[in-house]
C-alpha positions, 0 to 999 in steps of 0.5 A: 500500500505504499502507494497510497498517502492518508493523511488525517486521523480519527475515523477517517483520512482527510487526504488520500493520494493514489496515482497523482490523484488528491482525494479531500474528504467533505470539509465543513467549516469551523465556525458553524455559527457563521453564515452559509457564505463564511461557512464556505469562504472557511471551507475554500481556505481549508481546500487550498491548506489542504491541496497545497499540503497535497502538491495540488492547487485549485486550479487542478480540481477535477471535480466538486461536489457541494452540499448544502444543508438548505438548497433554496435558502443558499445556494445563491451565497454559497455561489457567490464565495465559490465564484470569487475562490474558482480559478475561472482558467480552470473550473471543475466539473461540480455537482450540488445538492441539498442533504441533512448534514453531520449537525443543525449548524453545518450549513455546507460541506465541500468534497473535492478531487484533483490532479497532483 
């Protein structure tokens, strides 16, 4: 298995790398009594943390995929810290969808792959 990388511990890793390839588990924000768009500007930091830990960058997403805790209430928010954040040269393919998330406070969660 050495050529996998985890990182992260608990119950599971917060970074796999398997053949040039990054793996991010769903991230949430810190501060869960934010709103949705700080929520997702923490998230988008901790993306970039983690990427550049990893040899990657925002601009080799592959794809997103986001949840949000509320769908018609934010989406409009969550879209708008995610436009300011995207590399417009190099956008991913991305999915987003409304789901009952880990607690009442986490408004977002954010899953991405991306190339080394």
């Amino acid at each position: 298995m050495s050529d996998i990388q985890r990182s992260g511990s608990g119950r599971f890793s917060r970074t796999v790398i398997h053949n040039n390839t990054v793996y991010l588990s769903g991230i949430t924000a810190k501060d869960l009594t934010a709103d949705v768009t700080a929520q997702t500007q923490d998230i988008l930091n901790q993306i970039d943390a983690a990427l550049t830990e990893a040899g990657s960058s925002k601009s080799r997403i592959l794809t997103a995929q986001v949840w949000l805790q509320n769908i018609d209430r934010d989406f409009a928010a969550m879209n708008q810290a995610w436009d300011e954040w995207l590399d417009k040269e190099n956008m991913p393919t991305r999915a987003t969808g409304e789901s009952r998330l880990a607690a009442p406070d986490v408004l977002v969660e954010i899953i991405v792959v991306a190339a080394k």
